[in-house]
GUGULUM-72789 format. One record per atom (N, C-alpha, C): residue in three letters; atom name; x, y negated, z. Coordinates in nm, 2 decimals. Atoms other than C-alpha are relative to their C-alpha. Layout:
BEGIN
atom pator:ALA	panu:CA	xx:X	yy:Y	zz:Z
...
% end
This chain:
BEGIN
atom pator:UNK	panu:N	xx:-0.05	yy:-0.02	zz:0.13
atom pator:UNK	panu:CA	xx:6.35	yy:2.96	zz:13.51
atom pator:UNK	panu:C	xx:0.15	yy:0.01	zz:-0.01
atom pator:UNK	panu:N	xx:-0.14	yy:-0.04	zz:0.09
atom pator:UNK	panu:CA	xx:6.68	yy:2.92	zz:13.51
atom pator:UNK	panu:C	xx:0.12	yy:0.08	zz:0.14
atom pator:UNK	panu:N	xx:-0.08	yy:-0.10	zz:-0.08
atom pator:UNK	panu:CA	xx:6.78	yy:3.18	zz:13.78
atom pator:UNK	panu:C	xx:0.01	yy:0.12	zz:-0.12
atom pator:UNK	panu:N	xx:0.02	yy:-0.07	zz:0.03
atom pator:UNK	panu:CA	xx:6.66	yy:3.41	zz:13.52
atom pator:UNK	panu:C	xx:0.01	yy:0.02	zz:-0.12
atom pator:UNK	panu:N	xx:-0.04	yy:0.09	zz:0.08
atom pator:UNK	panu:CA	xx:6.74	yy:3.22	zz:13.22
atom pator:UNK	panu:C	xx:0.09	yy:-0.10	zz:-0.01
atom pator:UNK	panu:N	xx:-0.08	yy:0.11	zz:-0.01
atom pator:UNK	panu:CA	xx:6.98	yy:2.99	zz:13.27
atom pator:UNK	panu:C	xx:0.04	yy:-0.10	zz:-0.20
atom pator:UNK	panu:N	xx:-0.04	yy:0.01	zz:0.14
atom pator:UNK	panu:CA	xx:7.07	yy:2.76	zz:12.99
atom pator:UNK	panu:C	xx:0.17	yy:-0.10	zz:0.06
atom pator:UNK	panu:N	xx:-0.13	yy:0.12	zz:0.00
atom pator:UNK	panu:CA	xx:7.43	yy:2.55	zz:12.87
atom pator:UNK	panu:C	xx:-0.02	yy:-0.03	zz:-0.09
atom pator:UNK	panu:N	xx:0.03	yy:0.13	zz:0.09
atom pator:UNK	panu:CA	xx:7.41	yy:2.28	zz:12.64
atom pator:UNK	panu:C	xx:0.10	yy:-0.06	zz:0.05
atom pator:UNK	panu:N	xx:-0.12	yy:0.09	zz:0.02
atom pator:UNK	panu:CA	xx:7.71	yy:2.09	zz:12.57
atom pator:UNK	panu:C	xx:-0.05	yy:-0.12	zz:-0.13
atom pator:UNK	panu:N	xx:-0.08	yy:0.10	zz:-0.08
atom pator:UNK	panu:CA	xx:7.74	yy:1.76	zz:12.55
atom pator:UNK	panu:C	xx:-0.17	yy:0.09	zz:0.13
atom pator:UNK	panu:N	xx:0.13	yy:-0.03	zz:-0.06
atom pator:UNK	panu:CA	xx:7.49	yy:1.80	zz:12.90
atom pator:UNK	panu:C	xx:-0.13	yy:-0.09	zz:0.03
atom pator:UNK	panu:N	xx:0.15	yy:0.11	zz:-0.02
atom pator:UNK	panu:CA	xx:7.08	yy:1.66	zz:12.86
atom pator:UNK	panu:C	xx:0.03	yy:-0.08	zz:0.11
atom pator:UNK	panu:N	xx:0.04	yy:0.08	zz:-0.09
atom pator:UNK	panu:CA	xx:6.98	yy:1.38	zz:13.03
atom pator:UNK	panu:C	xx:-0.10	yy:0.07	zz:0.07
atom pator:UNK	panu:N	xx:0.12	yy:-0.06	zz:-0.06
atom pator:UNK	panu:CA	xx:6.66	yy:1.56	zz:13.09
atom pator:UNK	panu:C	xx:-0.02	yy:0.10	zz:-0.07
atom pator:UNK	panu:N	xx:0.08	yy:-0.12	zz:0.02
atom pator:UNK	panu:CA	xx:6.56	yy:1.90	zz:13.07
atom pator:UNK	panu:C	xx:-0.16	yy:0.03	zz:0.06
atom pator:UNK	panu:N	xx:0.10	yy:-0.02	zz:-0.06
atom pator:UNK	panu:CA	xx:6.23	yy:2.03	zz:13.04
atom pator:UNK	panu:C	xx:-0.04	yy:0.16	zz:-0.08
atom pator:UNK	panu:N	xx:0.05	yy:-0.13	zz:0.02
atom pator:UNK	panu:CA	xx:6.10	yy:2.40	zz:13.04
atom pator:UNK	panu:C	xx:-0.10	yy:0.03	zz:0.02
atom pator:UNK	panu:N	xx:0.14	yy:-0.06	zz:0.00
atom pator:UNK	panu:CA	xx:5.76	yy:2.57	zz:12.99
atom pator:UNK	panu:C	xx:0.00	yy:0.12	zz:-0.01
atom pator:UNK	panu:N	xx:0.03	yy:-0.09	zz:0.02
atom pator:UNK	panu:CA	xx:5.69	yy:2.90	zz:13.02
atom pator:UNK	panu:C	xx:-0.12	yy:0.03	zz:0.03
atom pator:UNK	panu:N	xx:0.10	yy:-0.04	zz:-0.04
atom pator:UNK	panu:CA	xx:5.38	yy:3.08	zz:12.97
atom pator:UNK	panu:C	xx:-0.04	yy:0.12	zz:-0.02
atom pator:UNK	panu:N	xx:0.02	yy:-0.16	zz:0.00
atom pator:UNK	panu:CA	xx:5.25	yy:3.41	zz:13.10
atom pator:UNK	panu:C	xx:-0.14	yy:0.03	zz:-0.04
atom pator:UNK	panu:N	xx:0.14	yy:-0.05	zz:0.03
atom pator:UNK	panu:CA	xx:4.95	yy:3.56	zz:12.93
atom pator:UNK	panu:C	xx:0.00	yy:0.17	zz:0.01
atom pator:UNK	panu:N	xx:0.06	yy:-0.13	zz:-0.02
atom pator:UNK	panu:CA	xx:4.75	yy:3.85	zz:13.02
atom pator:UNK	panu:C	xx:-0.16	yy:0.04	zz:-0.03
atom pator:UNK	panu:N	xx:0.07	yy:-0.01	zz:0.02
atom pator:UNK	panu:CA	xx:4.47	yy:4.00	zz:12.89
atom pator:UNK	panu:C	xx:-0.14	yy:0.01	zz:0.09
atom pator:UNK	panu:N	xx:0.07	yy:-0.01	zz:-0.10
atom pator:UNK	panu:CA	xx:4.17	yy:3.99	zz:13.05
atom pator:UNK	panu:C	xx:-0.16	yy:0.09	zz:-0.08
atom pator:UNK	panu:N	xx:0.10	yy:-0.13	zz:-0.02
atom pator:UNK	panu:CA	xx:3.84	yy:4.28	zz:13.05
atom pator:UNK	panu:C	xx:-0.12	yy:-0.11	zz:-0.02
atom pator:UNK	panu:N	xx:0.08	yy:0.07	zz:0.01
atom pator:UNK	panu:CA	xx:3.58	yy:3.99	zz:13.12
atom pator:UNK	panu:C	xx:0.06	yy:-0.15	zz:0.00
atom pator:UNK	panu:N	xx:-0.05	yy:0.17	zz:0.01
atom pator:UNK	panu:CA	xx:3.54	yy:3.61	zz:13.13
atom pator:UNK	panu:C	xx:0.05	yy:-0.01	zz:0.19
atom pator:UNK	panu:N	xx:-0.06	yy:0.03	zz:-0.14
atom pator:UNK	panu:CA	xx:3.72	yy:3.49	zz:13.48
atom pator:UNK	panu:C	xx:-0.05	yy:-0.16	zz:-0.01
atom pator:UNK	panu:N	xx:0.01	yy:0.15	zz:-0.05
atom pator:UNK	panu:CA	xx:3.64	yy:3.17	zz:13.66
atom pator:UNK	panu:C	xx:0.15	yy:-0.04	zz:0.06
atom pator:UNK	panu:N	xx:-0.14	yy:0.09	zz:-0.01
atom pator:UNK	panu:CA	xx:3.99	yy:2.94	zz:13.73
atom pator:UNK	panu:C	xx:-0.07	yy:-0.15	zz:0.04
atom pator:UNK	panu:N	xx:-0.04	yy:0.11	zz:-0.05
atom pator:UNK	panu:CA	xx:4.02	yy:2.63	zz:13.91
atom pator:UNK	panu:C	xx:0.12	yy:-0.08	zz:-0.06
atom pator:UNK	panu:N	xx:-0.09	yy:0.12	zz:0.05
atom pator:UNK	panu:CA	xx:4.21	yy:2.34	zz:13.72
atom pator:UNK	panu:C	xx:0.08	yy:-0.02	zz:0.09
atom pator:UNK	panu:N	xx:-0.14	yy:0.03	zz:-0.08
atom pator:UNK	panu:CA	xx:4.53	yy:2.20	zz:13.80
atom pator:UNK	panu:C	xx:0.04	yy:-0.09	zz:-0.06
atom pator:UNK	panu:N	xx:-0.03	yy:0.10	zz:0.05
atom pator:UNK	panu:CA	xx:4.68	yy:1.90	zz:13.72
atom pator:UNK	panu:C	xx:0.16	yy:0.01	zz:-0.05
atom pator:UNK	panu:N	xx:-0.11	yy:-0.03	zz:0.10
atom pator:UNK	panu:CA	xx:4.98	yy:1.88	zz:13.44
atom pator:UNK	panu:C	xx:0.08	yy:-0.14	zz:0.07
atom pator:UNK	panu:N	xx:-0.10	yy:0.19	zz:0.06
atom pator:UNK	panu:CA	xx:5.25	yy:1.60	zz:13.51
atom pator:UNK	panu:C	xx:0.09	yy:0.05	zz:-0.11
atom pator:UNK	panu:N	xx:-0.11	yy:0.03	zz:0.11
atom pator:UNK	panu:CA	xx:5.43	yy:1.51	zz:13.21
atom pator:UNK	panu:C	xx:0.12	yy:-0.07	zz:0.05
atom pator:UNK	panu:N	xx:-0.13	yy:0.04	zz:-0.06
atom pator:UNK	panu:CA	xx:5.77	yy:1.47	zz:13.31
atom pator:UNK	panu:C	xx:0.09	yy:-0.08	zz:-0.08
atom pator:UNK	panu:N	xx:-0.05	yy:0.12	zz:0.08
atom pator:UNK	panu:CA	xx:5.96	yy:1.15	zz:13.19
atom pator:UNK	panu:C	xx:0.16	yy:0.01	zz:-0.08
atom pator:UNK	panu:N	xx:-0.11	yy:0.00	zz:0.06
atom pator:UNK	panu:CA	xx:6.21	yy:1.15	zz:12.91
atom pator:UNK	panu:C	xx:0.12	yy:-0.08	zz:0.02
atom pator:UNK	panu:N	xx:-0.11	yy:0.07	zz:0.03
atom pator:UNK	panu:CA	xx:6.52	yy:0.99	zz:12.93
atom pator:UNK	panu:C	xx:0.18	yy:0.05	zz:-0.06
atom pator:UNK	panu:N	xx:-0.11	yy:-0.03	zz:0.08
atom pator:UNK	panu:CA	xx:6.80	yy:0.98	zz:12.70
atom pator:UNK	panu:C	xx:0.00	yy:0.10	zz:-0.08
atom pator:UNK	panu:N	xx:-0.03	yy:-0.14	zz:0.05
atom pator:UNK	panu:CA	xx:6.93	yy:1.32	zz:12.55
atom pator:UNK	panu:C	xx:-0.06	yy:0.10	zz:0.08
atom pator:UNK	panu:N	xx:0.11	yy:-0.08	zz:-0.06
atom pator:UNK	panu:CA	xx:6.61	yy:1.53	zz:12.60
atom pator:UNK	panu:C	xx:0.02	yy:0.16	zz:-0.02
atom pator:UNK	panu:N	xx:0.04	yy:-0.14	zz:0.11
atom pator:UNK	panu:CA	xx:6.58	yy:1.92	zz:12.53
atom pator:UNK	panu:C	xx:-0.12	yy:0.05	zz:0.10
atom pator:UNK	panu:N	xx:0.12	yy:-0.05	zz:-0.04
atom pator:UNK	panu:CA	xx:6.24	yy:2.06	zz:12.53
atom pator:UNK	panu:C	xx:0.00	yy:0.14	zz:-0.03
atom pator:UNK	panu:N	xx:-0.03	yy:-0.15	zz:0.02
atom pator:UNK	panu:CA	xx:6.26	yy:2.46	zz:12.55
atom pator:UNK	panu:C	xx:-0.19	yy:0.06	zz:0.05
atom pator:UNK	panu:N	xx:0.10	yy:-0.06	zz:-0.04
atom pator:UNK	panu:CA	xx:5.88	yy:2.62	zz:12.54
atom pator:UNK	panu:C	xx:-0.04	yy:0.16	zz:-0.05
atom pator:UNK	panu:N	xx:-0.05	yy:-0.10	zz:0.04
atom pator:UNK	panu:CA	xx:5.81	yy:2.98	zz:12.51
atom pator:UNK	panu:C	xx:-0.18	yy:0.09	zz:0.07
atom pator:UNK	panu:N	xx:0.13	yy:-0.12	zz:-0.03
atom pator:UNK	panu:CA	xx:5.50	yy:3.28	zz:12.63
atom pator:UNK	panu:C	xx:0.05	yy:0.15	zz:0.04
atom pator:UNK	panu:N	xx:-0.01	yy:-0.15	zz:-0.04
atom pator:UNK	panu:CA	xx:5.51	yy:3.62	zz:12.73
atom pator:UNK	panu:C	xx:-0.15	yy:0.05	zz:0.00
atom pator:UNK	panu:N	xx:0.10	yy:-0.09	zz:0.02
atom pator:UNK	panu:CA	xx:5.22	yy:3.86	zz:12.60
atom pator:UNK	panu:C	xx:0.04	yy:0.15	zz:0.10
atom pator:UNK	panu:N	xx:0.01	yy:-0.10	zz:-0.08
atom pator:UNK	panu:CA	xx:5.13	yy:4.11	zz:12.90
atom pator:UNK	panu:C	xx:-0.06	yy:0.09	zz:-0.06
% end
């Protein structure tokens, strides 16, 4: 994300966290294999940036 995106925020987070998500349509139902989410630990002066992209 942030080759492509980059962000600045002044004063600078303690912790950044970014989400992006790519959606694409799909023709039939698909089978997927789960994956496990870590929630990444706050500290201090947080910014949470989340966002999508329709294919």
């Amino acid at each position: 994300m942030e080759q492509i995106a980059p962000l600045d925020i002044n004063p600078k987070p303690d912790t950044v966290i970014r989400v992006l998500m790519d959606f694409s349509p799909l023709d039939k139902m698909a089978d997927f294999e789960g994956f496990e989410i870590k929630t990444p630990e706050r500290k201090g002066f947080t910014v949470v940036e989340w966002g999508g992209v329709l294919r």
